[in-house]
N, C-alpha and C positions, 0 to 999 in steps of 0.2 A: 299500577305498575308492579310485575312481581320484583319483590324485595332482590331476587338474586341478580337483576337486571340492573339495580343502584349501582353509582360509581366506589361507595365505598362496602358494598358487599361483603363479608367474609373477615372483614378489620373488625378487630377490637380494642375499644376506649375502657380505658380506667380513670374515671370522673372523681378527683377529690374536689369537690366545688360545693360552693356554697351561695348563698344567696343568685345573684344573677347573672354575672361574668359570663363564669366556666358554666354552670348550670347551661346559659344560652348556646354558649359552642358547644357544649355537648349534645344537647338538642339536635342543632343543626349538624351533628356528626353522624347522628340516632338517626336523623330523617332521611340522610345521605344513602342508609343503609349500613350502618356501623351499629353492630352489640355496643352499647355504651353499660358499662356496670358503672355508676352513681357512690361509691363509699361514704355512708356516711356517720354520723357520733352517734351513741347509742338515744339521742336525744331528738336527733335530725337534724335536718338543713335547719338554720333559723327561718329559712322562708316558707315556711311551710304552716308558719305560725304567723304570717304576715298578713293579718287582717281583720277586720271582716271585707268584703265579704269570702265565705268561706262555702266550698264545695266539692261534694265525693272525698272531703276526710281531711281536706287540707284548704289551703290558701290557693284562690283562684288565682294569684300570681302567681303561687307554686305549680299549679296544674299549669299554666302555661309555657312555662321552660320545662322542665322537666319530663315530656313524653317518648315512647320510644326510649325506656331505659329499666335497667333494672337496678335495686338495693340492696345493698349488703350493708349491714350495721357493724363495724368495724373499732374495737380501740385502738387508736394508732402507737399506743404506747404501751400495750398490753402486751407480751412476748408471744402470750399464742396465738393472739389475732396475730400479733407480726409476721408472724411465722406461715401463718394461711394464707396472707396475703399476697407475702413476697413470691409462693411457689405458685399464684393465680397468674401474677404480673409473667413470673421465668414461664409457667409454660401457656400463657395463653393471651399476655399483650401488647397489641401493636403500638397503641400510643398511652400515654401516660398524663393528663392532663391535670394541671392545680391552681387552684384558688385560695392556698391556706395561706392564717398570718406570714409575712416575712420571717423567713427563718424554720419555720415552724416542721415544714416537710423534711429540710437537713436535721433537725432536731431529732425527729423520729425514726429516720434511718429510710425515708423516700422521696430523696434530693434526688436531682437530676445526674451528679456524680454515681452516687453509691448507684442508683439502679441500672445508669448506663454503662460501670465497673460490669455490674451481673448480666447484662444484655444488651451488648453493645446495637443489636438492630434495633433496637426500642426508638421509638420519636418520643421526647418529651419536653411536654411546652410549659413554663413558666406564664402564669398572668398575673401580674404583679399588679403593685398601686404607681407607685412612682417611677418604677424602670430597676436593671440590673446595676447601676453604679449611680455615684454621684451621694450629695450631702441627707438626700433624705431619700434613700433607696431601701432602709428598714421602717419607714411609718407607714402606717394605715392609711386607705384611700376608699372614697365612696365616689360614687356619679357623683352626685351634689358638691362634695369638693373638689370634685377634677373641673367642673361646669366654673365652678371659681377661679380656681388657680389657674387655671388655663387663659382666662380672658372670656371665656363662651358669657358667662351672665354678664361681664359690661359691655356687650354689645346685642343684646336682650330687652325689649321692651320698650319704652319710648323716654325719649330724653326729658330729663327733670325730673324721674321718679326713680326709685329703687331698681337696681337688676332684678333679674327676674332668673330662673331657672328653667331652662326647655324643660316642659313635663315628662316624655318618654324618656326614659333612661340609656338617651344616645351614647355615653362615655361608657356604660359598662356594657349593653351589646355592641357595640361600635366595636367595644375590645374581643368578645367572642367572635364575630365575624373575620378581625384580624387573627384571632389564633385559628380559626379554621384553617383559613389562607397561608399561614404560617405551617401547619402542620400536613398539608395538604401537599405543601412545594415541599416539604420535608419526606413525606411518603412518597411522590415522583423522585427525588433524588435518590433515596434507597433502592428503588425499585435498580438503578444501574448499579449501584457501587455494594448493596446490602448492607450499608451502615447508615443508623437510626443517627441520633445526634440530639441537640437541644435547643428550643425555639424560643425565644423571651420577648414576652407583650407587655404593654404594661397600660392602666388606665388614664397616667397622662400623656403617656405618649400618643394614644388616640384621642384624646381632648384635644390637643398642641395641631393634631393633625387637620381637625374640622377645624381651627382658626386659619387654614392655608392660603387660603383667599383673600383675608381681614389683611395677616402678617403679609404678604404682599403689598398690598397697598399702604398700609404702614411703611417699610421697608422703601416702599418707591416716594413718597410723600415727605412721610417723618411725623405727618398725622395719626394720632389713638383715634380707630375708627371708631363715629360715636353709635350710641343707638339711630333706631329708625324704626320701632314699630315693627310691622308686618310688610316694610320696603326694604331694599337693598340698598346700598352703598355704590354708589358709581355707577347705576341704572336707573333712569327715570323717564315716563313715567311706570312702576312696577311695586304694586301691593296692594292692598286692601281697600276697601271703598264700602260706606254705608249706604243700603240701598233702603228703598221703601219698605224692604221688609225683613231685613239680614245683610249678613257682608257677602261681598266679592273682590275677588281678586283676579287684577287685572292687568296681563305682565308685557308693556308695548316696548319693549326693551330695544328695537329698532328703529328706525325714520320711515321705513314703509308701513310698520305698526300702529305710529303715532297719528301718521295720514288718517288709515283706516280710523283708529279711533276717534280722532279729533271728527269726520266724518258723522260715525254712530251718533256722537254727544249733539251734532248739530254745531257744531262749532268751527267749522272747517277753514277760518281764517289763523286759528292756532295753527296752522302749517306754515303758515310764511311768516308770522311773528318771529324777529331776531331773537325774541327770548329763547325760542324754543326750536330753533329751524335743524341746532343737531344735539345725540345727549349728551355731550358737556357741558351745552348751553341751558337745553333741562337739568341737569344735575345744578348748576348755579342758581337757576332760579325756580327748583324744585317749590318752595314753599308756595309759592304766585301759581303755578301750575298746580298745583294740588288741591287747592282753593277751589279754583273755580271748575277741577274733575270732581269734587266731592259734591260741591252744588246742583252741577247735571247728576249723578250717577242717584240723588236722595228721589230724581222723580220717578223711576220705573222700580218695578220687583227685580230679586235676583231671577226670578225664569223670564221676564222680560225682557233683561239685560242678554242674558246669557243667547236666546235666540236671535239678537241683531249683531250681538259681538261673533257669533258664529259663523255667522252667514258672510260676517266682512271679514272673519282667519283672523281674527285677535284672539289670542288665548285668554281665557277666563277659568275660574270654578268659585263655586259657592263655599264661604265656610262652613263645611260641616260637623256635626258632631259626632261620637263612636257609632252611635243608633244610625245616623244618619248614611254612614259611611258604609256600616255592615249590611243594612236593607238597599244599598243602590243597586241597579240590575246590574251595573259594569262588575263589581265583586261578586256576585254571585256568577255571573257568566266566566268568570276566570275560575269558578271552584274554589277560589281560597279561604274561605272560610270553611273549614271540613269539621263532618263528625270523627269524633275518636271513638275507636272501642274503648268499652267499659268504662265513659265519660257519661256526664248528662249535661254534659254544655260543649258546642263546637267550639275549635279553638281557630287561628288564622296559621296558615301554615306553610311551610316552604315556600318564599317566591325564584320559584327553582321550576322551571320545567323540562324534562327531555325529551326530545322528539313529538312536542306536542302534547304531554304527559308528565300533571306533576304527582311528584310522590305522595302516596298518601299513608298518613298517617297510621301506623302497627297497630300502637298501645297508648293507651294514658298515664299518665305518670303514676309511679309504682306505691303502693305500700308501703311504710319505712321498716325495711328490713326484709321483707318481701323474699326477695330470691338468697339470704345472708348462705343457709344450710347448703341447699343445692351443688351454689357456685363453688364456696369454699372449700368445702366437703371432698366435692370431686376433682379440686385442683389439688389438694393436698393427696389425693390419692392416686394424683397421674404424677406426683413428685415421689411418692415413695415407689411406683410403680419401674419410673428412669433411674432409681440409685441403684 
């Protein structure tokens, strides 16, 4: 897809981000088709130091957010970096994205006030840890303590042991997918009125969001949903099952599902058993019913399972692993897995496509410091050029 054909073509992002958050939305700004310039300490992101393993110069976590962007090494509190900066922002960007400490960016003179003072069409998004108000609106926040504070790890894992923490880092890209979204509806709004404005995300408030379903039934109940493993809450039968030779998962979340699969197992008097005949009656007596799904499910393989659960329209999948996941034909025939220029490892990429076309990837994530002269250089001298 040529680049000028993206929906955000021609915009430019100014990236103060760090670690994953904003890094990720910027990312996904970069792919969209958005110049994203990255600012960052003369040190770099800390994630770029985030490993091993480590490759093409940096941290392969680093090289995965970070593509489709460029670097400028910047001191924010330096007067003449200031100075360069600000006449980058006045003549040349649309949005303005941050991930610094609370306070940090008003500190230095690239708050969302002061730059929207100097250019009022500017979009700029705040992504915060805890939110814009409230008792703890200036502390630090990580995935791993939003995954806490929110409730996500006590309903994680299986009951009688430790929470547990989702391993992808849902709370911090959860929140870059919301400031795209944010900055996005921010850029159509402009687009009528020509005034920019300011967008505020924050990482608990995406945490609080994926419990929406839990706090509902909390909320209707008065029950703290408990763990359950690799099953759901208020669906049964639906989760994981040891087979002869791996897991599967198997999601009969209906009464014509359960037919079918009480059929597959051999067991097709579990259909008129009062235990089990609708699921609130599985949901009661989940543990008796799972018992004796585990029992069937240990005699066949997961590819044995999987061809009889097919054939009878019960959803299944095997647990896989990253390896597993990236060599399946279904991911390679979607293309998402793409090579990067100037990369020596593919990355996954956009799950975005248009008109049958997903974007693909420009560049690999930059140098630290990479494009600093160029960009600075020639914004500073299209500011002395306008006075």
């Amino acid at each position: 897809m040529n680049t000028s054909h993206l929906p955000l073509s021609g915009m430019v992002v100014i990236e103060f981000g760090h670690s994953v958050a904003a890094p990720f939305a910027g990312q996904i700004l970069g792919d969209l088709g958005a110049e994203v310039i990255k600012v960052e300490k003369p040190e770099g992101d800390d994630a770029r130091k985030w490993g091993p393993p480590f490759v093409d110069g940096a941290a392969a976590m680093f090289q995965s957010l970070n593509r489709n962007k460029q670097s400028i090494v910047c001191g924010l509190r330096d007067p003449a970096d200031q100075e360069r900066l600000l006449s980058l922002i006045d003549c040349r960007a649309d949005v303005v994205l941050q991930n610094l400490r609370p306070g940090q960016a008003d500190a230095v003179g690239f708050g969302a006030r002061a730059l929207l003072a100097r250019k009022p069409s500017l979009v700029y998004c705040n992504l915060g840890a805890f939110g814009a108000t409230g008792p703890l609106k200036n502390h630090p926040g990580y995935d791993p303590l939003m995954q806490a504070f929110s409730g996500i790890m006590s309903a994680v894992g299986e009951e009688g042991w430790p929470s547990v923490r989702v391993g992808p880092s849902i709370v911090d890209m959860g929140t870059g997918m919301w400031a795209v979204i944010g900055i996005v509806s921010a850029l159509l709004r402009r687009k009528e009125s020509g005034v920019g404005g300011m967008v505020d995300v924050s990482l608990f408030e995406t945490a609080a969001s994926w419990m929406t379903m839990l706090a509902a039934q909390y909320l209707a109940a008065g029950e703290v949903p408990r763990k359950c493993g690799s099953g759901q809450v208020g669906i049964v039968p639906y989760r994981a099952y040891c087979t002869a030779d791996g897991e599967l998962v198997v999601a009969a979340g209906n009464n014509k599902l359960f037919a079918a699969l009480s059929q597959v197992l051999g067991h097709p008097q579990w259909i008129t058993d009062e235990r089990f005949v609708s699921n609130p009656d599985r949901v009661r007596n989940a543990p008796a019913l799972y018992e004796m799904i585990e029992a069937a499910m240990a005699r066949r393989t997961n590819s044995e399972w999987t061809v009889l659960l097919d054939a009878a329209g019960v959803p299944c999948a095997p647990v896989q692993n990253v390896k597993q996941m990236l060599e399946h034909p279904q991911m390679q025939a979607l293309g998402l897995a793409q090579s990067v220029p100037g990369a020596t490892i593919q990355m996954v990429g956009l799950p975005i496509s248009f008109d049958g076309l997903r974007p693909q990837t420009r560049s690999a994530a930059p140098a630290l410091g990479a494009h600093t002269d160029v960009l600075l250089s020639a914004a500073a001298g299209s500011s002395v050029e306008t006075q």
